[in-house]
N, C-alpha and C positions, 0 to 999 in steps of 0.2 A: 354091585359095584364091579366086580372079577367079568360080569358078561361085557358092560361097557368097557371095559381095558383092552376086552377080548374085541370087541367091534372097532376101536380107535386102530389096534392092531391091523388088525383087514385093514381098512380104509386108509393107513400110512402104507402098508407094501403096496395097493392098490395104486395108490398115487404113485409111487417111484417106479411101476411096471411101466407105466403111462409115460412119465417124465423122462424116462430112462430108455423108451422102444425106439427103435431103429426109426427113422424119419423116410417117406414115400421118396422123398427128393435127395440127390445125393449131398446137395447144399441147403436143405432145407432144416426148416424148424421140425422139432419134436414133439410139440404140440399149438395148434390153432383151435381157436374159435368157430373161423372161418371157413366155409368148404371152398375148395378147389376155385367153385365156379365164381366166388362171392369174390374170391384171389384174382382172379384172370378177367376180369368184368372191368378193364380200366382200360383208360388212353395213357400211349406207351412210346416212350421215343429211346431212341436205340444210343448209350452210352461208351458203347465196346464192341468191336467186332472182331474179332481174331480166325484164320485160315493155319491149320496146321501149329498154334501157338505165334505164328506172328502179328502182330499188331497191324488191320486194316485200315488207312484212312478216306472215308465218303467223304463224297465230294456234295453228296445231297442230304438234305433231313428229312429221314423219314422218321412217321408216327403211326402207328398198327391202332387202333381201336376196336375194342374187343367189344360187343352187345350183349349182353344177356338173351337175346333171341337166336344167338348164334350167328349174327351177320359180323362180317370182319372189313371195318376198311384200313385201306392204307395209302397214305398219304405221303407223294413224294416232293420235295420243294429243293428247287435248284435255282437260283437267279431269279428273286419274284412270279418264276412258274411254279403250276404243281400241276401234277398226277394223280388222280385217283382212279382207284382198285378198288372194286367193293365184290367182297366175295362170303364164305363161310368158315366156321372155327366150329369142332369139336372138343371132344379130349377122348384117348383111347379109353376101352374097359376101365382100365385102372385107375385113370386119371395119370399116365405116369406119360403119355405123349401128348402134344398140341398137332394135329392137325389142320391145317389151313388148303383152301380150295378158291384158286381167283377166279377173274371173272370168265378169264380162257375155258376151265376145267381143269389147269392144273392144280395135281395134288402133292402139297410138302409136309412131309412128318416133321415135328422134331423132338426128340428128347427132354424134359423136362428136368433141368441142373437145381435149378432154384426156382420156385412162386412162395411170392411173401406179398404183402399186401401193396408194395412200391417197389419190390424189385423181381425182376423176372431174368431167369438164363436159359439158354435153350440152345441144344446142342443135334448138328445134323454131320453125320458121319456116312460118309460116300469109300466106295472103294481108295480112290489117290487123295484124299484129304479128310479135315474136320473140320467143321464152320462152330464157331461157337456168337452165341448173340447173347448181348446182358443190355438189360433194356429197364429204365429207368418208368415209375408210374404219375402222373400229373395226380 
């Protein structure tokens, strides 16, 4: 009986190490189910945009879909047109950046604020400003 009390023991601190560790993301959750990529595998359309903390208003909809093969499009609609972009998504080593490559060859880091399974933030910081993006998942 004392061994089992002794194993409940383990397996309660065990848990609140877990429940309690620091989260990858600086608005993230403390624990998923979910990897990273199973997070970021969605069609996204952009809720908030902020420059330096002021609030940006587009004048277009745009919507990023993410592929589990790696291909990223992005879809711009202005006035019954659209745009598309079809390019590539990574995520760094850690999973703690998004990487994005359009169809040019440019390449955009961003920071990694929040991935939850419907909400996404992502944050890119330049010498004279900070763009932050919070993007909504379908």
């Amino acid at each position: 009986m004392k061994k089992l009390s002794g194993l409940g023991l383990v397996a309660i601190i065990a848990l609140s190490v877990i429940f309690s560790s620091c989260s990858k993301y600086e608005e993230g959750s403390n624990f998923t189910f979910l990897t990273a990529k199973a997070r970021i595998v969605n069609t996204w359309t952009i809720k908030s945009y902020t420059i330096n903390d002021v609030s940006q208003t587009l004048s277009t909809t745009n919507t990023y879909k993410f592929d589990q093969d790696g291909k990223a499009t992005l879809t711009v609609s202005l006035g019954g047109f659209q745009l598309l972009d079809i390019g590539t998504w990574v995520f760094n080593s850690t999973k703690t950046e998004l990487i994005l490559n359009d169809s040019a060859g440019t390449v955009s880091t961003y920071e990694i604020v929040q991935l939850k399974n419907k909400d996404l933030k992502v944050r890119k910081t330049a010498p004279n400003y900070i763009e932050v993006w919070t993007l909504t998942g379908l």
